[in-house]
Biopython code that builds the backbone (N, CA, C, O; Angstrom):
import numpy as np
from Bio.PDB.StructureBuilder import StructureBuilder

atoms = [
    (1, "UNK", "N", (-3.309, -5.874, -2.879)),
    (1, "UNK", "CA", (-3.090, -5.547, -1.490)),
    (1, "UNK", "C", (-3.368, -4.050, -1.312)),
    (1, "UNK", "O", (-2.486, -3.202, -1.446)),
    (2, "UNK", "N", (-4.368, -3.830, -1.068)),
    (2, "UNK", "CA", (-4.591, -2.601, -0.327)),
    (2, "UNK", "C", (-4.537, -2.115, 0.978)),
    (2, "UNK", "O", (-5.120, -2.806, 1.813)),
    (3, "UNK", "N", (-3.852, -0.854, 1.459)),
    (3, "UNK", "CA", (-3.798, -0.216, 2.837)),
    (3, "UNK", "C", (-4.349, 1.103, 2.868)),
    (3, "UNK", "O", (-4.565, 1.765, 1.853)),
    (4, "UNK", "N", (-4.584, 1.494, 4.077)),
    (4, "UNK", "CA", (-5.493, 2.831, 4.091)),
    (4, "UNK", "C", (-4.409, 3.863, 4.138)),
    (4, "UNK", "O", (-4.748, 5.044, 4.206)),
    (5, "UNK", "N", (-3.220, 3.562, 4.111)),
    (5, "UNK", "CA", (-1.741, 4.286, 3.765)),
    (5, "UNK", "C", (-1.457, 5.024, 3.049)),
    (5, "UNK", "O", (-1.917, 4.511, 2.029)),
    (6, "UNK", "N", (-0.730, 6.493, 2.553)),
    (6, "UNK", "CA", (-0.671, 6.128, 1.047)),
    (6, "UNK", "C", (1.002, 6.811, 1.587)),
    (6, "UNK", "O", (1.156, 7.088, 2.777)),
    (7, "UNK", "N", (1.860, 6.969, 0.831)),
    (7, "UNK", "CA", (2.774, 7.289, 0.578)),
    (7, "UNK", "C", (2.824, 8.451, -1.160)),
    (7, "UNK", "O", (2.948, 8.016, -2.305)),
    (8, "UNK", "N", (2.683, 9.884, -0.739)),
    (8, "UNK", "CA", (2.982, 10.637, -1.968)),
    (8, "UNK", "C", (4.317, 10.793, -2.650)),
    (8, "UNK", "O", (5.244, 10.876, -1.844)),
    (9, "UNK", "N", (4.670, 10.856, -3.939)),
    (9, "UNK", "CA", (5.747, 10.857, -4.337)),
    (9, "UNK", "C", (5.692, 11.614, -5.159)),
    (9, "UNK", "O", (4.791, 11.759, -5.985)),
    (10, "UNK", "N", (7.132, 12.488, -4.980)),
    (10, "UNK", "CA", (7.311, 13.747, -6.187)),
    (10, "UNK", "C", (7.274, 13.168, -7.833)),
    (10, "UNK", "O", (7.541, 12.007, -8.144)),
    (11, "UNK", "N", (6.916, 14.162, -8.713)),
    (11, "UNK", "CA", (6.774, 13.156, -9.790)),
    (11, "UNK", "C", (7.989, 12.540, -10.647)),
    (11, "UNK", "O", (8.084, 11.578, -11.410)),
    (12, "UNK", "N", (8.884, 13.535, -10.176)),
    (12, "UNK", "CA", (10.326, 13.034, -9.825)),
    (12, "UNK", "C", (10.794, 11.137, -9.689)),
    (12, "UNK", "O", (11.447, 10.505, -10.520)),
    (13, "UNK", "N", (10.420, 10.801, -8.858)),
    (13, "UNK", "CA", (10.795, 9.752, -8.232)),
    (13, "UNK", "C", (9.683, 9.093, -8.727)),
    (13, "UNK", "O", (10.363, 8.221, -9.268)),
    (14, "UNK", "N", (8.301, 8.696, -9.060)),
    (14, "UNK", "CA", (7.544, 8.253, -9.381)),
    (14, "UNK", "C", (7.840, 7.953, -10.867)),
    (14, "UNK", "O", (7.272, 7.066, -11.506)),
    (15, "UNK", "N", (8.816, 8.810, -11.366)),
    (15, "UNK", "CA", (8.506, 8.519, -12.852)),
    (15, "UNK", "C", (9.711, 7.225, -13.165)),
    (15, "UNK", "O", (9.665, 6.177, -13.809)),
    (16, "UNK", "N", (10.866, 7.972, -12.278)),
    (16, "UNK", "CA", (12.032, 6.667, -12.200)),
    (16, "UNK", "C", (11.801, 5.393, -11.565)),
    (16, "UNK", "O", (12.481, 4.394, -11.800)),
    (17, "UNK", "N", (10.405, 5.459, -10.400)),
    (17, "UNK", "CA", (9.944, 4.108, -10.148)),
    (17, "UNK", "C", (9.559, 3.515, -11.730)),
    (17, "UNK", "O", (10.184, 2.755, -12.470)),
    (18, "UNK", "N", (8.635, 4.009, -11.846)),
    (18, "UNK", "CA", (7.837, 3.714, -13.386)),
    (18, "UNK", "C", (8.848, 3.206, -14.482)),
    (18, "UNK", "O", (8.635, 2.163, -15.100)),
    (19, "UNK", "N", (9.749, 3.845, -14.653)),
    (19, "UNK", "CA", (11.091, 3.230, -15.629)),
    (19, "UNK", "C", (11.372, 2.215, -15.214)),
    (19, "UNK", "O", (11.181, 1.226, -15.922)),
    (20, "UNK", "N", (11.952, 2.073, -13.865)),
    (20, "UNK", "CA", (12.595, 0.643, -13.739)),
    (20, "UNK", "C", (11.801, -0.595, -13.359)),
    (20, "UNK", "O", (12.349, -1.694, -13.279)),
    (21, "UNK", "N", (10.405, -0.395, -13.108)),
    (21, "UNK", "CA", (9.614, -1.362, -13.694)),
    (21, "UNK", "C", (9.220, -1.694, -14.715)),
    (21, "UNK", "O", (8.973, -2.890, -14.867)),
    (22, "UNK", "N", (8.987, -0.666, -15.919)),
    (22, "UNK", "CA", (8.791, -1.087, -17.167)),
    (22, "UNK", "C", (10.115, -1.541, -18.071)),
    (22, "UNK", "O", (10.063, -1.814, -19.270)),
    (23, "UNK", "N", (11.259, -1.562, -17.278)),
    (23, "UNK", "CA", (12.316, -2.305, -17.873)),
    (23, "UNK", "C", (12.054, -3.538, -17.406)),
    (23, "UNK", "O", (12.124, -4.365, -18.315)),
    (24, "UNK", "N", (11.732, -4.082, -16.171)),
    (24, "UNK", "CA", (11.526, -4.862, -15.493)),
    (24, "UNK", "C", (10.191, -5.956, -16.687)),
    (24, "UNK", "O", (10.490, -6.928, -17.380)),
    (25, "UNK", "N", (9.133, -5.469, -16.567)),
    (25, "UNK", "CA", (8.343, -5.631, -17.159)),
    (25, "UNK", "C", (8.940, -6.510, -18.317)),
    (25, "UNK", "O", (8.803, -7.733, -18.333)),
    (26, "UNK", "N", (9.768, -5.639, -19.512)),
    (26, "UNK", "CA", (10.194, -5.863, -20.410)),
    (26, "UNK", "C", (10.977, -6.573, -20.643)),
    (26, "UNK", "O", (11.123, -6.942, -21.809)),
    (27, "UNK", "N", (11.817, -7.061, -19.591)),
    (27, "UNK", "CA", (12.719, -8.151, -19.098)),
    (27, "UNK", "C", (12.239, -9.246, -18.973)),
    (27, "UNK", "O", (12.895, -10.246, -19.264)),
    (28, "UNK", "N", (10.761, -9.330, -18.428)),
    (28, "UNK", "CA", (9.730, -10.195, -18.327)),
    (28, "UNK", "C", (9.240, -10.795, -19.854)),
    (28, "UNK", "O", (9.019, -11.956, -20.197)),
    (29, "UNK", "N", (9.172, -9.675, -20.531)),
    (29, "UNK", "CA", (8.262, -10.275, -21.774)),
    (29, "UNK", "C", (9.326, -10.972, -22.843)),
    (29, "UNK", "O", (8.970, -11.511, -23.891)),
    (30, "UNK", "N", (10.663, -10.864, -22.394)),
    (30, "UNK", "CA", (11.580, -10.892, -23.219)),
    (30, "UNK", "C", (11.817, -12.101, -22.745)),
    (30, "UNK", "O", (11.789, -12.849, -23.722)),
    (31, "UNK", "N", (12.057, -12.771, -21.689)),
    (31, "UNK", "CA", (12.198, -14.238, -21.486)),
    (31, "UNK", "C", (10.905, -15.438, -21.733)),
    (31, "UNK", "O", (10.897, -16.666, -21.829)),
    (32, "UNK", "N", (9.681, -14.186, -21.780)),
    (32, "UNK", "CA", (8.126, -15.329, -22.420)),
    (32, "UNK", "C", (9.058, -15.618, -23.670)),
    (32, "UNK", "O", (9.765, -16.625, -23.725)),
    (33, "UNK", "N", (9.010, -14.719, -24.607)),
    (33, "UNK", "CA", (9.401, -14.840, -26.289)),
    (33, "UNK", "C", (10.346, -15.369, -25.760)),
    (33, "UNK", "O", (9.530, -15.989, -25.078)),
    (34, "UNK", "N", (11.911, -15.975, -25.170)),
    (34, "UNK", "CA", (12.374, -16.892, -25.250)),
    (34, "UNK", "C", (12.264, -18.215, -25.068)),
    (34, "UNK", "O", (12.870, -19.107, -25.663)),
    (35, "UNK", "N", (11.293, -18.317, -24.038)),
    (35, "UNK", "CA", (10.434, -19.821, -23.344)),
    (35, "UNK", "C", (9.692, -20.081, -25.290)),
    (35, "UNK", "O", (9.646, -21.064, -26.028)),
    (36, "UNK", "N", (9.321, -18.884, -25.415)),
    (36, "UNK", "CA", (8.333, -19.646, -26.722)),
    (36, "UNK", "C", (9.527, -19.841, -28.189)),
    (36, "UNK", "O", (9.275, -20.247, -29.324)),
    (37, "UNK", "N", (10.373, -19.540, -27.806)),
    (37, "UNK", "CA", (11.374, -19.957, -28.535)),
    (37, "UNK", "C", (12.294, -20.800, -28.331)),
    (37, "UNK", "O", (13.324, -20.803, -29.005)),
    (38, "UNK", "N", (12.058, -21.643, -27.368)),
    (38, "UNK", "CA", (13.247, -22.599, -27.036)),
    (38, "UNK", "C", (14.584, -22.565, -26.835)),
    (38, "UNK", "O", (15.439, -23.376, -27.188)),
    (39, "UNK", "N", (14.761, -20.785, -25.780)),
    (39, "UNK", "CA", (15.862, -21.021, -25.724)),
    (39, "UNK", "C", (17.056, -21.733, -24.881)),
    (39, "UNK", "O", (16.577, -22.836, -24.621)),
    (40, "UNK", "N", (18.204, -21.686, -24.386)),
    (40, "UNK", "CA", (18.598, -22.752, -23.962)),
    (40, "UNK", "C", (18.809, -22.228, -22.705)),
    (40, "UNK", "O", (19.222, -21.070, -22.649)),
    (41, "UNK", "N", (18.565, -22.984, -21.435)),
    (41, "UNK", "CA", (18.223, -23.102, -20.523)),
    (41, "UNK", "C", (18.671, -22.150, -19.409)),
    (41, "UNK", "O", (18.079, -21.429, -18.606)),
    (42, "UNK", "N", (20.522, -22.559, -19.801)),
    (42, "UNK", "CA", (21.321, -21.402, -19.308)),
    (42, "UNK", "C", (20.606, -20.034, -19.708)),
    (42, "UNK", "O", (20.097, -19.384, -18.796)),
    (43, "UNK", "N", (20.556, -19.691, -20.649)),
    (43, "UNK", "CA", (20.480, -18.086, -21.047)),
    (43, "UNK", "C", (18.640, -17.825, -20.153)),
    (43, "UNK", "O", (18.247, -16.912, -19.427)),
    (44, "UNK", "N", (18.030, -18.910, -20.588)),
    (44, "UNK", "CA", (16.915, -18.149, -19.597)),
    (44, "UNK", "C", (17.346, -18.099, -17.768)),
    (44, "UNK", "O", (16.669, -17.413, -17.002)),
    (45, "UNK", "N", (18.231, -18.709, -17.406)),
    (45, "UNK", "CA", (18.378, -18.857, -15.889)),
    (45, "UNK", "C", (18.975, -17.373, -15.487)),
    (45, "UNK", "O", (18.592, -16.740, -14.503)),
    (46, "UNK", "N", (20.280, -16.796, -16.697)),
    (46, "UNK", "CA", (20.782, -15.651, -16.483)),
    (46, "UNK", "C", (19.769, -14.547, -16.780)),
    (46, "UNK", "O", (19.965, -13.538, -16.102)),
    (47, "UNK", "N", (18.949, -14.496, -17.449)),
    (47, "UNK", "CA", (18.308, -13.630, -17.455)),
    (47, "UNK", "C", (17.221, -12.966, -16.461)),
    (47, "UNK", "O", (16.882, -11.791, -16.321)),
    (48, "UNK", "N", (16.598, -14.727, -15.514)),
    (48, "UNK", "CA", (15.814, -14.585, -14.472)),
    (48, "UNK", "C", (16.583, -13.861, -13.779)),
    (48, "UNK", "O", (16.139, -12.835, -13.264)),
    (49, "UNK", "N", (18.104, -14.299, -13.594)),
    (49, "UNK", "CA", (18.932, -13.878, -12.449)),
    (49, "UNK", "C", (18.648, -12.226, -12.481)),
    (49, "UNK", "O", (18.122, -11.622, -11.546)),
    (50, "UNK", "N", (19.025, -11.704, -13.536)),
    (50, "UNK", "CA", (18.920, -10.304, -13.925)),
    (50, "UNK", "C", (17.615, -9.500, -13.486)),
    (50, "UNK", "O", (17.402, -8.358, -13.078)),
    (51, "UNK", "N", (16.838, -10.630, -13.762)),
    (51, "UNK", "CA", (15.606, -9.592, -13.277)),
    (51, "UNK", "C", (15.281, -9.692, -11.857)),
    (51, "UNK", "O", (14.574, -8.776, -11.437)),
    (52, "UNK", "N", (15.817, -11.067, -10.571)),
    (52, "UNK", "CA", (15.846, -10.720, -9.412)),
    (52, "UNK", "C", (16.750, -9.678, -8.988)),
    (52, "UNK", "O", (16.374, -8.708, -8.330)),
    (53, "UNK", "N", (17.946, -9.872, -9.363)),
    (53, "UNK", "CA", (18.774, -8.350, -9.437)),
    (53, "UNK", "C", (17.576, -7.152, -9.061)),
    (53, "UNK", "O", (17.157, -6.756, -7.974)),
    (54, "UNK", "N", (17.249, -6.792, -10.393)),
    (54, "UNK", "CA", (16.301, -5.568, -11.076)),
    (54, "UNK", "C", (15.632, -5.371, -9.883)),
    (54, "UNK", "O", (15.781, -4.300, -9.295)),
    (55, "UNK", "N", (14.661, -6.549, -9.269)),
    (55, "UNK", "CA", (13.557, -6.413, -8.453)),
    (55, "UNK", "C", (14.106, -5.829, -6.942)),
    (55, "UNK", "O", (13.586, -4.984, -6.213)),
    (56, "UNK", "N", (15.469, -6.682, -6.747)),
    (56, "UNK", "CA", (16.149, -6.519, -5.266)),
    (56, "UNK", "C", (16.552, -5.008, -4.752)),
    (56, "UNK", "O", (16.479, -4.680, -3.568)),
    (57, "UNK", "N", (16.984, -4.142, -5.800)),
    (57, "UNK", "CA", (17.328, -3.401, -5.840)),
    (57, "UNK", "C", (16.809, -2.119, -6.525)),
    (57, "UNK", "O", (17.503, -1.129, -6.757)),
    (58, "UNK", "N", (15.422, -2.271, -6.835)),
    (58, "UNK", "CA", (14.261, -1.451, -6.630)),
    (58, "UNK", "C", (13.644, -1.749, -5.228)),
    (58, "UNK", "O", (13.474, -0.737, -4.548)),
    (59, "UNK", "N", (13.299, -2.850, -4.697)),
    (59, "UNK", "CA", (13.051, -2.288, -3.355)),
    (59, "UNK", "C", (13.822, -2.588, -2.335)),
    (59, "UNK", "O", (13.600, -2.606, -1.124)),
    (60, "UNK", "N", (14.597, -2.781, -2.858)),
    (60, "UNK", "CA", (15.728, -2.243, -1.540)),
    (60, "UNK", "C", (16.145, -0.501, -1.725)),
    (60, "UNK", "O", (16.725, 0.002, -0.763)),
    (61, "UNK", "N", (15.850, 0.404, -2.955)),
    (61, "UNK", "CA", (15.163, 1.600, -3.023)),
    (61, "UNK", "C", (14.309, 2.546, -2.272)),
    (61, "UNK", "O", (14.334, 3.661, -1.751)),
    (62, "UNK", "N", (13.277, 1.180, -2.557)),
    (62, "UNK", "CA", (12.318, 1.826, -2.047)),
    (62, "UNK", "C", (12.199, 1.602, -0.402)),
    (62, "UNK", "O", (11.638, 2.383, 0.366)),
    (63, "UNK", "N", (12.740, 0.575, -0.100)),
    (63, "UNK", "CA", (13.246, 0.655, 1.624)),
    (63, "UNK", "C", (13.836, 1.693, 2.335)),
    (63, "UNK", "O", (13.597, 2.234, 3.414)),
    (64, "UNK", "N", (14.526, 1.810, 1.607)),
    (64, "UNK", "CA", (15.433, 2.832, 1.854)),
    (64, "UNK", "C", (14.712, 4.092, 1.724)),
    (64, "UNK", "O", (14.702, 4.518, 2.879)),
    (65, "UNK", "N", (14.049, 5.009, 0.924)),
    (65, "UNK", "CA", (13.195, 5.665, 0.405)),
    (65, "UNK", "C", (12.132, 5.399, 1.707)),
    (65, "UNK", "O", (11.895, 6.446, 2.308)),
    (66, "UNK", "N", (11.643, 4.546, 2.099)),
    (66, "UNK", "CA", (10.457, 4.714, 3.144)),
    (66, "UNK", "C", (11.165, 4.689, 4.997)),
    (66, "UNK", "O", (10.695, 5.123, 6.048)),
    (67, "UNK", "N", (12.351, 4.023, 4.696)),
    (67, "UNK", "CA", (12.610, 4.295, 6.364)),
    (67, "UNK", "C", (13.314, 5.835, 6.129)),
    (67, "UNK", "O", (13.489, 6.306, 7.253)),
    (68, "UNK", "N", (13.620, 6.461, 5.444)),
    (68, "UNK", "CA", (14.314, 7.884, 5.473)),
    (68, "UNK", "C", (12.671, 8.898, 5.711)),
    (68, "UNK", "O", (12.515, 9.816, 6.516)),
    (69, "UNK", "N", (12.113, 8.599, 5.182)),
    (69, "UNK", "CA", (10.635, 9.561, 5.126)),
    (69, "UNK", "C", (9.290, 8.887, 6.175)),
    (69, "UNK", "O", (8.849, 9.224, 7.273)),
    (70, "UNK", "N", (9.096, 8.278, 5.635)),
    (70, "UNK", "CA", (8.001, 7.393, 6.205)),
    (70, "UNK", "C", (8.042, 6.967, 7.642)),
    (70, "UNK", "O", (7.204, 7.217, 8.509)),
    (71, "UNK", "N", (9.221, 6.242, 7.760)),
    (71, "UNK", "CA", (9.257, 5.526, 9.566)),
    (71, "UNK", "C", (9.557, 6.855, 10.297)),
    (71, "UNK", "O", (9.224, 7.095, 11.458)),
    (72, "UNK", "N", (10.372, 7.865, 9.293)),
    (72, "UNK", "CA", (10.862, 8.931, 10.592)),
    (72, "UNK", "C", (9.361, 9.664, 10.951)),
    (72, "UNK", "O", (8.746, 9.710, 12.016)),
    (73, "UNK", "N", (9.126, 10.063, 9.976)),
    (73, "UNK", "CA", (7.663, 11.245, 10.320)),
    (73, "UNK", "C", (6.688, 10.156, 11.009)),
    (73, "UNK", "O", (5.827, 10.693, 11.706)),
    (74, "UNK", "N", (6.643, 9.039, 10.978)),
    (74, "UNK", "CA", (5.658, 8.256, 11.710)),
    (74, "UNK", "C", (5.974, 8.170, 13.322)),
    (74, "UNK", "O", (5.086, 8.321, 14.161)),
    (75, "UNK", "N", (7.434, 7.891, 13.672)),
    (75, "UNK", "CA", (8.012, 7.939, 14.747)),
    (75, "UNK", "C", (7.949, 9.349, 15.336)),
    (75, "UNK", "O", (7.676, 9.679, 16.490)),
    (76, "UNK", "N", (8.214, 9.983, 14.449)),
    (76, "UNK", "CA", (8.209, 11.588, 15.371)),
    (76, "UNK", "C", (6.677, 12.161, 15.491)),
    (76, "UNK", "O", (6.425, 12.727, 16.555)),
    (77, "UNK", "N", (5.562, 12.072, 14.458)),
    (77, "UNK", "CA", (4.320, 11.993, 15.157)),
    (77, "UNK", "C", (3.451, 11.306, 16.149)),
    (77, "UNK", "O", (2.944, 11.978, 17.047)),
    (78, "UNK", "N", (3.217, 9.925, 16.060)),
    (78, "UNK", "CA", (3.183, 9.072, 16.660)),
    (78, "UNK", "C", (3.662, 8.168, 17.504)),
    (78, "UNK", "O", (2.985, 7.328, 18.098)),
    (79, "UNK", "N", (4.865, 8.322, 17.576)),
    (79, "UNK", "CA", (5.694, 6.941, 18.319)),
    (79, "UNK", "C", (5.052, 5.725, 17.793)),
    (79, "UNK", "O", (5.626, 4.838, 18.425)),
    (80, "UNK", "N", (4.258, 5.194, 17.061)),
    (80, "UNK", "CA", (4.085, 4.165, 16.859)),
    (80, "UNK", "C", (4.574, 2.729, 16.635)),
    (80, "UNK", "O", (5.610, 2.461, 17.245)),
    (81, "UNK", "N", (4.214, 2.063, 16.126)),
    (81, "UNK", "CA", (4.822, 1.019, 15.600)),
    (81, "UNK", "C", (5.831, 0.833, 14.547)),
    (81, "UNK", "O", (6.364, -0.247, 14.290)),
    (82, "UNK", "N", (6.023, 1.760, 14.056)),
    (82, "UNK", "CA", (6.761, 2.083, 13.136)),
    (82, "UNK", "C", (7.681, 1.827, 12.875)),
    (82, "UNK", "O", (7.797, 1.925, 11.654)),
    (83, "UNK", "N", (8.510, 1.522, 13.318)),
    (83, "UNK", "CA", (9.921, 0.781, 13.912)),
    (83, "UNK", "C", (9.928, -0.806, 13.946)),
    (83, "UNK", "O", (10.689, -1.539, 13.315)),
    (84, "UNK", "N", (8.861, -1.199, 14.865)),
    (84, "UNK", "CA", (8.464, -2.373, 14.073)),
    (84, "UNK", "C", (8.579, -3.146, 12.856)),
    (84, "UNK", "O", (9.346, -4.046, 12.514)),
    (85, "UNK", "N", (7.481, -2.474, 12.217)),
    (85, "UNK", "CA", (7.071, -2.909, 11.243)),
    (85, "UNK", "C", (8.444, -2.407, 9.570)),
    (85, "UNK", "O", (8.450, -2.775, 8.395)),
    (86, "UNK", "N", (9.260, -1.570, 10.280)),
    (86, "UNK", "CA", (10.548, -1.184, 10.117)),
    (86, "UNK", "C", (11.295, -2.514, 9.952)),
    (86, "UNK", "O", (11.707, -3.010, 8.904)),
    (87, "UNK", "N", (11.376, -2.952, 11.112)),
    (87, "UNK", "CA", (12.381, -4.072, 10.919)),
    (87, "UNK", "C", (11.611, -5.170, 10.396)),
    (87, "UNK", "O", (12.433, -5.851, 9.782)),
    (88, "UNK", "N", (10.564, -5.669, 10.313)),
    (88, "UNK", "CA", (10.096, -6.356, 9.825)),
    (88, "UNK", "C", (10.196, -6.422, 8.137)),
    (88, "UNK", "O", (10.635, -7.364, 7.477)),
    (89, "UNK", "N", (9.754, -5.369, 7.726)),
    (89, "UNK", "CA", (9.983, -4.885, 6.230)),
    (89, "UNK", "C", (11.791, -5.305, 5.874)),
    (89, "UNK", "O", (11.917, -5.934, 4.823)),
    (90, "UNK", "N", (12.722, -5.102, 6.408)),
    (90, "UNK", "CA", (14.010, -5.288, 6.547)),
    (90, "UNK", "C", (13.886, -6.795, 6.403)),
    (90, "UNK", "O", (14.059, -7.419, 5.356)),
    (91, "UNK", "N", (13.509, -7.387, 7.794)),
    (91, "UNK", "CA", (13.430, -8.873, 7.382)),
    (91, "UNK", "C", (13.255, -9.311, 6.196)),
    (91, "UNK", "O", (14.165, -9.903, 5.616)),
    (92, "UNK", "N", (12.121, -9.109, 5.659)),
    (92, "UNK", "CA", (11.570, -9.608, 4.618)),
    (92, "UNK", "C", (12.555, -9.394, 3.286)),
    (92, "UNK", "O", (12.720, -10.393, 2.585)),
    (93, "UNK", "N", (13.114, -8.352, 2.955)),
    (93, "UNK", "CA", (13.585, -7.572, 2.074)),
    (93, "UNK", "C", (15.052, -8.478, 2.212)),
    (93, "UNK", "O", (15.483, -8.701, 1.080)),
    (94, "UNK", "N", (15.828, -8.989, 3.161)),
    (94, "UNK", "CA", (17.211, -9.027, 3.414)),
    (94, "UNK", "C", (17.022, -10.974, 2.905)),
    (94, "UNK", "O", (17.926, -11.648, 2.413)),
    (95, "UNK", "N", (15.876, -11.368, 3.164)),
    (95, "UNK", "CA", (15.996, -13.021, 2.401)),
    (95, "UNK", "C", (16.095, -13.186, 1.131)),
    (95, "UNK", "O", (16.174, -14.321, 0.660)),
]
sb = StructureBuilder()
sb.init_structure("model")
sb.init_model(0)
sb.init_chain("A")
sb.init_seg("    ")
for serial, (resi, resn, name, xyz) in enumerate(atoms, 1):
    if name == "N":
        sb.init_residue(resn, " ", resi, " ")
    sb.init_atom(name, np.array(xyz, "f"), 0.0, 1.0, " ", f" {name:<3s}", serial, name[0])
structure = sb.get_structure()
């Protein structure tokens, strides 16, 4: 999915995105090697659970992180849609 958008990030915050996806990641590869190990059913269900956790709350982060920066400077340059597509992003994020 590409947009003509970009959003810059200090390298700060880019690097702690980067961590908690490559835990994420790793959370991932860690339940393959259990699927290929047969493990028992429960323990892979808790572990998925863990990693929707992981995911929910990286971007609910990064929501947060883009309506504090992003919707405001868009709204105060533009008036745009921004707000919109604000709550929309919310929608999506809150199912």
């Amino acid at each position: 999915m590409e947009t003509r958008r970009r959003t810059i990030r200090k390298e700060e915050e880019k690097k702690k995105i980067l961590q908690r996806l490559a835990r994420i990641e790793g959370q991932i590869r860690g339940i393959t090697k259990m699927v290929n190990e047969d493990a028992y059913c429960g323990d892979l269900v808790t572990q998925l659970t863990a990693i929707e956790k992981a995911i929910h709350s990286l971007s609910g982060h990064l929501l947060e992180k883009h309506l504090r920066t992003c919707v405001v400077k868009e709204v105060e340059e533009e008036g745009s849609d921004a707000m919109e597509e604000a709550y929309e992003l919310i929608r999506r994020w809150a199912k």
